[in-house]
C-alpha positions, -999 to +999 in steps of 0.1 A: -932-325-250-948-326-214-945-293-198-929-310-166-902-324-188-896-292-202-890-274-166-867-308-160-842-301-190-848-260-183-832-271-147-806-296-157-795-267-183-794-237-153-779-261-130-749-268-159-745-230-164-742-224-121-719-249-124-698-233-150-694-202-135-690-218-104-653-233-120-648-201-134-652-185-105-628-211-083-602-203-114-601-167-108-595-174-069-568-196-080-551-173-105-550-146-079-534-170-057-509-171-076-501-136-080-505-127-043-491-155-021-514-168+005-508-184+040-525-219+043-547-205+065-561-177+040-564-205+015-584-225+039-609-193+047-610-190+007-620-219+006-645-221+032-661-185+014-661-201-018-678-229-009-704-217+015-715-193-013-716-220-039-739-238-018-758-206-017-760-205-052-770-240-054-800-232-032-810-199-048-810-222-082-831-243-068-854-222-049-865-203-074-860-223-104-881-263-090-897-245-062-868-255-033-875-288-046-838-307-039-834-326-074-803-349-075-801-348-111-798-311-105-771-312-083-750-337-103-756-309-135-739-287-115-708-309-106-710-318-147-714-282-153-680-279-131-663-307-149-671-294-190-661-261-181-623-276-164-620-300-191-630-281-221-623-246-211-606-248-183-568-239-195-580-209-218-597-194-192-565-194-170-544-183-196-566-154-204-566-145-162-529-144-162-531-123-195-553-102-177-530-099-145-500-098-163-493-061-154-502-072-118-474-094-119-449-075-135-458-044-105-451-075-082-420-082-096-408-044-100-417-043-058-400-074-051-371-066-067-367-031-049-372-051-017-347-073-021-322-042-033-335-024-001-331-058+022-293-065+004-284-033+014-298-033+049-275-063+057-242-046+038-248-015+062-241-034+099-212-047+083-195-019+063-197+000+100-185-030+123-153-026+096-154+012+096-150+010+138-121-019+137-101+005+111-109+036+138-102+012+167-062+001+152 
């Protein structure tokens, strides 16, 4: 095999793996969006991070693996990259985040819970004295 040929398939197969861990990346961001509630405007600086470092990535693949050379077929492996790891992989990984966060969760839960107990009582309190000064009051 030609040895440019061999530097074209060595890029098409780096630019597959960037994209790869690219999704996996973007599914960890989304799995922790799930366990901590955002604001649409965190989302949308989440986003904006995520994606300006991808495109970092995407240059630093480039730059040092064809030179700084922009190569569209290189580009597209990423996006394909992306697309094998969502459609093949995708779901597992997800479950295994949420395995991994599960005791995140249930900590969540545990604090929620004692919020709500703490706000329930918080509103029983105004009212329990508003009754206690009408019964001093007759």
């Amino acid at each position: 095999m030609d040895f440019e040929i061999v530097l074209e398939v060595d890029l098409f197969f780096w630019s597959a793996v960037t994209g790869v861990c690219l999704m996996a990346a973007y599914d960890v961001i989304r799995a922790w969006r799930r366990l901590l509630i955002h604001k649409k405007a965190a989302v949308i600086l989440e986003d904006v991070l995520f994606w300006t470092l991808a495109a970092v990535a995407v240059f630093l693949l480039l730059f040092f693996q064809n030179n700084g050379i922009i190569r569209w077929y290189a580009i597209a492996a990423v996006g394909i990259g992306m697309l094998v790891f969502e459609v093949l992989l995708g779901q597992w990984f997800i479950k295994f985040i949420n395995f991994l966060l599960k005791p995140l969760q249930k900590m969540r839960k545990k604090y929620r819970i004692k919020k709500m107990k703490k706000q329930a009582e918080k509103q029983k309190q105004p009212k329990k004295q508003k009754q206690d000064k009408e019964s001093v009051n007759s």
